[in-house]
C-alpha positions in Angstrom: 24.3 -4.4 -9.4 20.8 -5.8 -8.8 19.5 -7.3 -12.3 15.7 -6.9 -12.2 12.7 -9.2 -14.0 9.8 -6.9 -14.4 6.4 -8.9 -13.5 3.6 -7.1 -15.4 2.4 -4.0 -16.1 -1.4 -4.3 -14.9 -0.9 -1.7 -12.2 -0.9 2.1 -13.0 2.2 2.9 -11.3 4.1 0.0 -13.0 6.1 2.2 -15.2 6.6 4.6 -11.9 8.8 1.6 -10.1 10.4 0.6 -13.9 11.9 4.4 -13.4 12.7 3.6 -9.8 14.8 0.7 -11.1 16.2 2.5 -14.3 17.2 5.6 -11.9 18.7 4.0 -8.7 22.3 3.6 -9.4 22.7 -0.1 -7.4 19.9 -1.5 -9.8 19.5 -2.4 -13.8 16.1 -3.5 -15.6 17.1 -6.8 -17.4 13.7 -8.1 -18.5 10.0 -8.1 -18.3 7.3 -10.6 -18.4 3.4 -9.7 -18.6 0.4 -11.3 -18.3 -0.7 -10.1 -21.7 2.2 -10.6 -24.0 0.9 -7.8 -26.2 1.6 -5.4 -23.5 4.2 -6.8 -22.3 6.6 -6.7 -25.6 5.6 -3.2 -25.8 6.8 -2.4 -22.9 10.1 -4.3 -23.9 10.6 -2.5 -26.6 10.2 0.6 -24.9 12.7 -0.2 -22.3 14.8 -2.0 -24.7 14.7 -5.3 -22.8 14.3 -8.6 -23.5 10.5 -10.1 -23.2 9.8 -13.5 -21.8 6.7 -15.4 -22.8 7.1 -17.6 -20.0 7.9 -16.6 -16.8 9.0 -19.6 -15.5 11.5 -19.2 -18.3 12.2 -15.3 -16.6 12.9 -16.8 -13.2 14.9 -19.3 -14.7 17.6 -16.7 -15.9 21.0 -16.6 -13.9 21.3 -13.2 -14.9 17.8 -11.4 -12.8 18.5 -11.1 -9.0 15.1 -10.1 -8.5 11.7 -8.9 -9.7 9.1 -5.9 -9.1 5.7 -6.9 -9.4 2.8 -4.8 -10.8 0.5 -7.9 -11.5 -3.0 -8.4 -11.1 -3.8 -8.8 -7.4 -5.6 -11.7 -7.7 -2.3 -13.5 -9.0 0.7 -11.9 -6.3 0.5 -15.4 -4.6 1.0 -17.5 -7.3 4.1 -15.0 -9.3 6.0 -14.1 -5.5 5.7 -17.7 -4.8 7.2 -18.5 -7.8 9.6 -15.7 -7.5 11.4 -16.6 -4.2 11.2 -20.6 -5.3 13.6 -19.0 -8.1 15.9 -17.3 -5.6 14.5 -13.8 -7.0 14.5 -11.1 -4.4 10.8 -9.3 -4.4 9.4 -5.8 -4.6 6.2 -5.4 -4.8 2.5 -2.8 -5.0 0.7 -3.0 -2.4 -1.9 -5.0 -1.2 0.9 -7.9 -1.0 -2.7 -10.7 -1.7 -6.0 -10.2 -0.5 -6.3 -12.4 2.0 -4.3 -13.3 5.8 -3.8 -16.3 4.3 -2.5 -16.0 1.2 0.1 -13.6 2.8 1.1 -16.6 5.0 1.8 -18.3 1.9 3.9 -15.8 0.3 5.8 -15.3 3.8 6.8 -18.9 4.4 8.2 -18.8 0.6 10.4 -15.7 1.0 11.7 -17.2 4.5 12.1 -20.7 3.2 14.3 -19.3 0.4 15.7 -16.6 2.3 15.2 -13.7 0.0 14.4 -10.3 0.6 10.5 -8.2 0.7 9.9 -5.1 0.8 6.2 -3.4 -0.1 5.3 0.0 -1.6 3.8 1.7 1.6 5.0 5.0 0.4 2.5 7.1 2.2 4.3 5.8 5.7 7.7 7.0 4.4 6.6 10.9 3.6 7.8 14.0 5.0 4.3 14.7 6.9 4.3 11.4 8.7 7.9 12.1 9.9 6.2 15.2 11.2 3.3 13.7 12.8 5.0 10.8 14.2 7.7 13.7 16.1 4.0 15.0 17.4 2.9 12.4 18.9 5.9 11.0 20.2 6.3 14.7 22.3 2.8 13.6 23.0 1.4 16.9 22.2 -2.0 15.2 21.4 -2.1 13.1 24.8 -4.3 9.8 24.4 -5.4 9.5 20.8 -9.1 9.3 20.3 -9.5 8.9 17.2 -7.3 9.4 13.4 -9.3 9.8 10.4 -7.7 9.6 6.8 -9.2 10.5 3.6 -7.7 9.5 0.2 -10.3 10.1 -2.8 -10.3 11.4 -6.6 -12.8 11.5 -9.5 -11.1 8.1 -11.8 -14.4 6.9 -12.1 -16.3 9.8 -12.9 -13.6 10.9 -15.3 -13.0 7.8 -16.7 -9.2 8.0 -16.5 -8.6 4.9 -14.3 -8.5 1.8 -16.5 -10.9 -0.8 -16.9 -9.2 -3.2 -15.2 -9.1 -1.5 -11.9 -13.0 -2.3 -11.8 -12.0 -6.0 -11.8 -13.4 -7.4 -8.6 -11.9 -10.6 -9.8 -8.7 -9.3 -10.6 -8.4 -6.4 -7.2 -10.6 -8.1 -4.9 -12.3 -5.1 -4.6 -12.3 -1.1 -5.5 -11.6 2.0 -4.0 -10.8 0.8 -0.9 -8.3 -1.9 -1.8 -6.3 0.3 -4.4 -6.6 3.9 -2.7 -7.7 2.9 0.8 -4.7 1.2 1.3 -3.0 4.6 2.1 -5.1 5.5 4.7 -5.3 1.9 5.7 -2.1 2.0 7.0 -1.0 5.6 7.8 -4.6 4.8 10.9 -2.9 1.5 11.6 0.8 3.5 12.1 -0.9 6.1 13.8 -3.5 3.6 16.5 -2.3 0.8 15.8 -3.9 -2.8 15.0 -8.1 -3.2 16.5 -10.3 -5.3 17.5 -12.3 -5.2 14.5 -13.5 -3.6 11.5 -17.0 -2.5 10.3 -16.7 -1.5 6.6 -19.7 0.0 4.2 -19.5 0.5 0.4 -21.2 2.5 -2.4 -21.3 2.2 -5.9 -22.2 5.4 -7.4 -20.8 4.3 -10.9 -22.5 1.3 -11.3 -19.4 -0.7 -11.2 -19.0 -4.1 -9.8 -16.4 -3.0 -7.2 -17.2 0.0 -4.9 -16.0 3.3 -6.2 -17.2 5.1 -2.3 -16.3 3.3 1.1 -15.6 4.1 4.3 -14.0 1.8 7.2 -14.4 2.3 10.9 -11.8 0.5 13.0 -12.8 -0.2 16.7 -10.0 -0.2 19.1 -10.2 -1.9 23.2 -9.4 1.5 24.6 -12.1 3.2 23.1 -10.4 4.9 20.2 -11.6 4.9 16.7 -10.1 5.0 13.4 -11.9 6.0 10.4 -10.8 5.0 6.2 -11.9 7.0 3.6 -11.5 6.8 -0.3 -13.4 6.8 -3.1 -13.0 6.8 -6.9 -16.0 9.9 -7.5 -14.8 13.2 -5.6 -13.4 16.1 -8.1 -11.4 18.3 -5.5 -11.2 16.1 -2.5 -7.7 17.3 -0.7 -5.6 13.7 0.7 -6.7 14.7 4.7 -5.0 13.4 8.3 -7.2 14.1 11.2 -5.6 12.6 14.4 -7.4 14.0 17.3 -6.2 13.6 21.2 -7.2 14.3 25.1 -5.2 17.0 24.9 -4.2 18.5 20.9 -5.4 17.8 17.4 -3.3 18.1 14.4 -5.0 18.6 11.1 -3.4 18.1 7.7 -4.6 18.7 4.2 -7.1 21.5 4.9 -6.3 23.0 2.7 -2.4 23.6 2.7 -0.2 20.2 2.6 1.5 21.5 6.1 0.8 19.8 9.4 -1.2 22.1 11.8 -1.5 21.8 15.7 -3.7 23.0 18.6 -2.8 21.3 21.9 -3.3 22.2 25.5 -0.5 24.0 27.1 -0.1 25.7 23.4 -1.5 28.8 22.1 -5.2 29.2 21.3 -4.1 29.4 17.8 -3.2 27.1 15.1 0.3 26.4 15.0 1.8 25.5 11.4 4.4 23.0 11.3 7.6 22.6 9.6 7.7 19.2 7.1 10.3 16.5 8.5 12.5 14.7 5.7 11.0 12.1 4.2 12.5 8.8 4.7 13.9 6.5 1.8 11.3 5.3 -0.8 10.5 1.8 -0.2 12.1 0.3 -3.3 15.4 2.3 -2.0 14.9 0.6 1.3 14.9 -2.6 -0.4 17.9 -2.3 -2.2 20.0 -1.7 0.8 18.3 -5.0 2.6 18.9 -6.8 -0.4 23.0 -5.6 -0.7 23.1 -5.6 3.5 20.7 -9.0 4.1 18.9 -7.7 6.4 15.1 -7.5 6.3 12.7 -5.2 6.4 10.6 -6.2 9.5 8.6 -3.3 10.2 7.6 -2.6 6.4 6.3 -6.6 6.2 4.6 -6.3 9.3 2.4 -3.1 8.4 1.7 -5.0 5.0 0.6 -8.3 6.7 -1.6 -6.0 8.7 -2.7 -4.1 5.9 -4.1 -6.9 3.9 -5.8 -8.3 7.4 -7.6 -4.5 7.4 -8.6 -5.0 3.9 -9.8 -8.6 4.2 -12.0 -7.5 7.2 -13.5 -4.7 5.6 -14.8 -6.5 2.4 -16.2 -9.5 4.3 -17.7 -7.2 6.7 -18.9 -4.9 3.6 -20.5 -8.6 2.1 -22.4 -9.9 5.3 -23.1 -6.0 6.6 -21.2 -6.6 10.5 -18.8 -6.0 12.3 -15.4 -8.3 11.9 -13.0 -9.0 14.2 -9.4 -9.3 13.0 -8.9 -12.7 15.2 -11.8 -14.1 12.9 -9.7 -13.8 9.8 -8.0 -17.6 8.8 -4.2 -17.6 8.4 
């Protein structure tokens, strides 16, 4: 049994992993420590768990394996650093840090004590993705031109996100860095890493993160990827677009079923069925952490992911384009 520290509950979906860990028979909440301590004994008490004030003390405890953490972007480095110094296995929200090289930091910690990471991607794990990645790999769509991805809803407009999510300090950034990551990596599964990134924000809210942006990712061969999210759209449907020189497959318009048109087809539509879905991500880390193995393709799209981000709000701040090989490690 995998004894679990829980590391905040800043992030929305905080008490979605708590379930994850309270459900999954090969794990056991056996603590929590927060950032605000007010919070955090609440949730405690709710779970019925002891609280730690410290979490040095947390880390400290023979009994906790590992942690989840939910914390405050702005601190990941500093608590997973901490965490893997302790021996504690780590599952964590996405972005993993906001920069390359705070990533690098985080990295060499969880190697140098040999524990296991593993990232919420969840997006990359869904039964659509299974169905598009069958697509592509019949190569139905020939050369990929371009993959568009839109994520978007109205938090801002409806004033159900909380505050804190409009925390440049604490996100390092807004729509793009909390939603965006979806369609972040779900263009980087589907083209692969670019040359570079040209990014543009809007702030229709007044907010001091973005709440509208779009990212453009240029790629050698001529393709082009396209991010979309945005915290100020009422009935914007989550949308793939991956168009090819010789298909397109459409998905999200308006029924959640992948549809195709390719050459060599029909001239119509053709619906497809959904693939399984793969195992959640926090699954996937509890069989690394009872098999030792790691999860290399997970970390990779995450290292990537927080290079994409990175890229896109420098080249939002000094309004160019940025190349990934510009970013420091």
């Amino acid at each position: 049994m995998i004894r679990i520290g829980k590391i905040s509950y800043w992030h929305v979906h905080a008490d979605d992993y708590t379930r994850q860990a309270l459900e999954h028979p090969g794990t056991e909440l056996a603590a929590i420590w927060d950032e605000q301590p007010e919070r955090g004994q609440a949730k405690a008490e709710q779970y019925g768990v002891p609280y730690y004030a410290s979490l040095d003390e947390m880390l400290a405890q023979d009994g906790i394996d590992a942690v989840i953490v939910d914390a405050p972007t702005n601190i990941h480095r500093e608590v997973m650093v901490k965490a893997a110094k302790a021996g504690k296995h780590i599952f964590t929200e996405k972005v993993v840090a906001p920069t390359a090289k705070e990533v690098s930091e985080i990295l060499a910690a969880v190697r140098e004590a040999g524990v296991k990471l593993t990232v919420s991607l969840p997006r990359l794990y869904d039964g659509y993705t299974q169905t598009i990645d069958r697509v592509l790999r019949d190569g139905k769509l020939g050369k990929l031109t371009m993959a568009r991805v839109r994520l978007s809803h109205n938090g801002a407009t409806a004033n159900w996100l909380p505050p804190h999510f409009y925390s440049k300090e604490q996100c390092g950034g807004g729509a793009l860095i909390d939603l965006g990551c979806h369609p972040m990596y779900l263009v980087r599964h589907f083209l692969g890493m670019p040359e570079s990134v040209s990014a543009n924000f809007g702030y229709v809210t007044g907010k001091e993160v973005e709440d509208n942006a779009v990212s453009v990712l240029r790629y050698a061969d001529g393709a082009v990827g396209i991010v979309e999210a945005g915290f100020v759209n009422s009935h914007s449907p989550f949308s793939i677009e991956l168009h090819g020189t010789e298909g397109t497959l459409l998905y999200g318009f308006p029924d959640e079923v992948p549809v195709v048109r390719y050459n060599g087809g029909s001239d119509q539509w053709e619906k497809l069925q959904l693939d399984d879905r793969l195992p959640f991500a926090f699954s996937q880390w509890v069989e690394h952490v009872n098999q030792g193995t790691d999860a290399v393709e997970n970390i990779a799209a995450a290292v990537d992911l927080t290079k994409l981000m990175e890229a896109s709000t420098i080249s939002a701040a000094q309004g160019r384009a940025i190349r990934i090989d510009e970013l420091a490690e």
